[in-house]
C-alpha positions as CSV (number, residue, x, y, z in Angstrom):
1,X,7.6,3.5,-28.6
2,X,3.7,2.5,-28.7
3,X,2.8,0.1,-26.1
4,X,1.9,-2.8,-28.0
5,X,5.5,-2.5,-29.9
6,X,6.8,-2.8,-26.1
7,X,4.6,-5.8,-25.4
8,X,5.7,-7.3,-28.5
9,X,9.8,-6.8,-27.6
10,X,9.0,-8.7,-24.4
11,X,7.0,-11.2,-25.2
12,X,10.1,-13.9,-25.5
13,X,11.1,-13.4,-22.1
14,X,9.0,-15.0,-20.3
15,X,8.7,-14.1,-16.5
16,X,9.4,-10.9,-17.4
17,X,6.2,-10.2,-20.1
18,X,4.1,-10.1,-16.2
19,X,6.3,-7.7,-14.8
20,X,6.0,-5.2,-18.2
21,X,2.8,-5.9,-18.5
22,X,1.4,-4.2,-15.1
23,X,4.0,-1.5,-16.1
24,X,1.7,-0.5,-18.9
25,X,-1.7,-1.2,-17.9
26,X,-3.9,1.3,-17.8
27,X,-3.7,1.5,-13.8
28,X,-0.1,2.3,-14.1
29,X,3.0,1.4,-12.7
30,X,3.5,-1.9,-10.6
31,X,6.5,-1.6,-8.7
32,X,7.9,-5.3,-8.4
33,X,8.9,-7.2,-5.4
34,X,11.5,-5.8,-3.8
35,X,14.6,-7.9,-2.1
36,X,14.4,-9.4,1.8
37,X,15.9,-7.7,4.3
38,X,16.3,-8.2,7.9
39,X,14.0,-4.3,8.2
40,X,11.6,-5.7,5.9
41,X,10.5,-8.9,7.0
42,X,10.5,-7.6,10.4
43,X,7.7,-5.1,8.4
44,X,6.1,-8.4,7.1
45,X,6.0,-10.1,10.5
46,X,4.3,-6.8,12.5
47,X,1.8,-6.9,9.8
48,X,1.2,-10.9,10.0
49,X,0.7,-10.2,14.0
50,X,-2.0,-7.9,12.6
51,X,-3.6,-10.2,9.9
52,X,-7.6,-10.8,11.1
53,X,-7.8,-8.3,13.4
54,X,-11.4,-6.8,13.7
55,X,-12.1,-3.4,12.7
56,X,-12.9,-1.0,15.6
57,X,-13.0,2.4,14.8
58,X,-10.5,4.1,17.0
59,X,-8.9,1.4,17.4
60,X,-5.0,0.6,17.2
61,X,-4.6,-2.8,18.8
62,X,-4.4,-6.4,17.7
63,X,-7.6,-6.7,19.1
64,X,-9.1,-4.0,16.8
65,X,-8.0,-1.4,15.2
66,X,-8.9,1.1,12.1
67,X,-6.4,2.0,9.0
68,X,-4.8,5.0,10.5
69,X,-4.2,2.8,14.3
70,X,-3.1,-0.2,12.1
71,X,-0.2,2.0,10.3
72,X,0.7,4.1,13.6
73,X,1.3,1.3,15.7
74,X,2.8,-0.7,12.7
75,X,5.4,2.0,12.5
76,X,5.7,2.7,15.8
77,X,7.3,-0.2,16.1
78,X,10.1,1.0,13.7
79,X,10.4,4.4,16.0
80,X,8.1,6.3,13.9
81,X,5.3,8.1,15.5
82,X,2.3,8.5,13.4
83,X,-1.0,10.5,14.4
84,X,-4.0,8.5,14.9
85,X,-5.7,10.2,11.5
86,X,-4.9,9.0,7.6
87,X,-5.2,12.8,6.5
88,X,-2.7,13.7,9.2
89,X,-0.6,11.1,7.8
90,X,-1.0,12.1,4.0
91,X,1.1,14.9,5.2
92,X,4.2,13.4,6.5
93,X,7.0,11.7,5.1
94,X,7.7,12.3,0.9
95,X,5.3,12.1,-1.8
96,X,6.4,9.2,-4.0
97,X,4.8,8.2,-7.3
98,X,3.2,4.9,-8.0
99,X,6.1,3.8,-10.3
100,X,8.3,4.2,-7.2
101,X,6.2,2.5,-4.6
102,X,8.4,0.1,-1.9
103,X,7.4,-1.9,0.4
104,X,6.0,-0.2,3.8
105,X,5.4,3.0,1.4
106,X,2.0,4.4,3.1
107,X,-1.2,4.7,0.1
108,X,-4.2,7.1,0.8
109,X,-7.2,6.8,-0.8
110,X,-10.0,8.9,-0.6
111,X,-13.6,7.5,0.7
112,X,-16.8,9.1,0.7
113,X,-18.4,12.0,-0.4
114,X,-16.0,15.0,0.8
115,X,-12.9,14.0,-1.3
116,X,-10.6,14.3,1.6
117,X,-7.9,11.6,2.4
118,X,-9.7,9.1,4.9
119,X,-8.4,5.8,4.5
120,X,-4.5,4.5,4.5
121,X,-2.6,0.8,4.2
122,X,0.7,-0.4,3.7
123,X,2.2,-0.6,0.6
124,X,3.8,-4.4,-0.1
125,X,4.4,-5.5,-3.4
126,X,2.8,-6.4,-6.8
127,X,0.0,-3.5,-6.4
128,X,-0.7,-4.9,-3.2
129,X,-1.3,-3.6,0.5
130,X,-2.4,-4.4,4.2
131,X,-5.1,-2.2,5.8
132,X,-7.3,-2.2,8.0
133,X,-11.1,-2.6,6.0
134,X,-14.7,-1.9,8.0
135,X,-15.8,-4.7,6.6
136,X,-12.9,-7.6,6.6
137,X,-10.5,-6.4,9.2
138,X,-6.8,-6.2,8.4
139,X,-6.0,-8.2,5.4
140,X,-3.6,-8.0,2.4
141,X,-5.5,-6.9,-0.7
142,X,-4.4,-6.2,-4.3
143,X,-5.5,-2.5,-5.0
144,X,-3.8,-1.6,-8.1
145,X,-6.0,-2.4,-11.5
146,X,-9.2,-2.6,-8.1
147,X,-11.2,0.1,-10.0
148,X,-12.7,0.5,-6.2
149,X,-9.0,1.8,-4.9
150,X,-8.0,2.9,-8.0
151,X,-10.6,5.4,-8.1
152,X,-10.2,6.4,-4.6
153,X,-6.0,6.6,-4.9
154,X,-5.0,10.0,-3.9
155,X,-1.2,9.4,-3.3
156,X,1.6,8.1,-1.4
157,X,3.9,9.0,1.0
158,X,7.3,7.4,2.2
159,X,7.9,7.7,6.1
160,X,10.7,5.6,6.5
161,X,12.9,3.5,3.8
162,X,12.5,-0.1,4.1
């Protein structure tokens, strides 16, 4: 079945045409919303407490922090210990595919000119994810369909199952 048959077959159901649609974009999969849970709005919360905070490299505080301090001490606060280092990171947990993506999945991206994994945020919902950015701080972003991320994307790892 082509794609645009696919879009066709949806295109009466309303609310859901959005949700198919990301499915076959040419970014790839956009795994929906997921339910509440006690676990994951505990996960939403840590991040909130985060929200703003400056970037400081080396940092891992609320008062400043980088991507890789931002997820260690997000998780830590689960009982998972993280290094301080996204490529040390992109090496624990499981590999998941994009289509699989939940929420508090951890996505790598690659920045700069040496192609290894330097940068690393939260995986929330809708293609979107907290991290720590030089420039803005923490905040929530939408990186799937980004061509910015979506060129950088080099994978994703589940630590813990929210």
């Amino acid at each position: 079945m082509n794609r645009r048959v696919l879009i066709r077959g949806v295109l009466g159901i309303g609310g859901v045409v959005l949700i198919l649609m990301g499915c076959v974009t040419v970014a790839g999969c956009v795994p929906r919303a997921t339910t509440r849970t006690p676990q994951r709005d505990a996960l939403v919360e840590e991040i909130r407490r985060f929200k703003g905070t400056p970037y400081v490299y080396g940092g891992s505080t609320p008062k400043g922090t980088d991507c890789s301090g931002f997820t260690m001490t997000v998780f830590k606060g689960f009982g998972v210990k993280l290094p301080h280092s996204a490529s040390k990171q992109f090496k624990m947990g499981k590999s998941v595919s994009r289509c699989t993506l939940k929420m508090g999945d951890l996505v790598f991206f690659r920045k700069g000119r040496h192609g290894k994994v330097n940068h690393v945020g939260i995986y929330l919902w809708d293609g979107k994810m907290a991290h720590a950015s030089s420039t803005y701080g923490v905040i929530v972003v939408r990186w799937v369909g980004n061509p910015y991320y979506e060129h950088r994307y080099a994978g994703a790892r589940r630590i813990i199952d929210f």
